[in-house]
N, C-alpha and C positions, 0 to 999 in steps of 0.2 A: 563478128570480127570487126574491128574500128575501120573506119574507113580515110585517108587523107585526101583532099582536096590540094594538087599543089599549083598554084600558079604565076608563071610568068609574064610579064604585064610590061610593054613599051607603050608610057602614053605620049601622045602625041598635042593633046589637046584639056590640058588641066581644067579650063572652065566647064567643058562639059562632062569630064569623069569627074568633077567635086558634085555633081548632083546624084550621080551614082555613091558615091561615098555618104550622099546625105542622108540618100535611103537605104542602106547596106543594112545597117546596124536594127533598124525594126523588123526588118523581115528576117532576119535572119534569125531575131529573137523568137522567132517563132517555131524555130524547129531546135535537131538535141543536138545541134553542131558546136562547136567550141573554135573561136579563132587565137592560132597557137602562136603566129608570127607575123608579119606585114617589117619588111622594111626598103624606107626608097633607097637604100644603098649598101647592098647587098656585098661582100666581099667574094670577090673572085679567088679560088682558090685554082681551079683549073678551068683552062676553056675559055672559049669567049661567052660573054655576056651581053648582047645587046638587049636589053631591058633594063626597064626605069624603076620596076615595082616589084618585090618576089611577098607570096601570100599565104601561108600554110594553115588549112582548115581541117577539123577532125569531126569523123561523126561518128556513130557506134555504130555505125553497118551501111553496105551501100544504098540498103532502101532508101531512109534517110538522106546520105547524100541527095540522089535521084529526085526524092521529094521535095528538098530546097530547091536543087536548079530546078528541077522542070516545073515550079511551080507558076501559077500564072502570075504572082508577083514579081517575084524576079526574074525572069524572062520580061516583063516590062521593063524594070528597071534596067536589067543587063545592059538592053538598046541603048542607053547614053553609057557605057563602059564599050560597047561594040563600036559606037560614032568615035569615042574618042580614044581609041587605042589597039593596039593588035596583041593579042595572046595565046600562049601555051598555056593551057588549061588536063590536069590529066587528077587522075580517081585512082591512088594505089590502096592496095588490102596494109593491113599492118599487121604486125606480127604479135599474136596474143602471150 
């Protein structure tokens, strides 16, 4: 069952999450994830919004997810997304 990655993202500190952005894209290419959406100005339809970034990633199952974050790569990198920002981060199932 596919798995989403959704996250909400207030950054705080651009020069230090552009380094995380620098390394996103290699590591991630390493596993079966697909990034679905990324926008810094997300439309409010209901609710407040306090964040800067919304991010929607798919993998084919939660192994996968799991095996990206927890991977020792990104958990490295993560650290300069962690120094420069605060997020909601969450792992929903999808619907086959």
């Amino acid at each position: 069952m596919p798995v989403y990655i959704i996250g909400s993202i207030a950054i705080r500190d651009r020069d230090e999450y552009t380094k995380y952005q620098d390394g996103f894209a290699e590591i991630f290419s390493r596993y079966e994830g697909e990034l679905l959406a990324v926008s810094d100005q997300p439309e409010v339809i209901e609710g407040e919004w306090p964040f800067t970034r919304a991010v929607v990633l798919r993998f084919p199952d939660a192994a996968e997810a799991r095996r990206w974050y927890d991977s020792p790569e990104y958990q490295n990198l993560a650290r300069h997304r962690w120094r420069a920002s605060e997020a909601s981060i969450v792992a929903v199932e999808g619907i086959q």
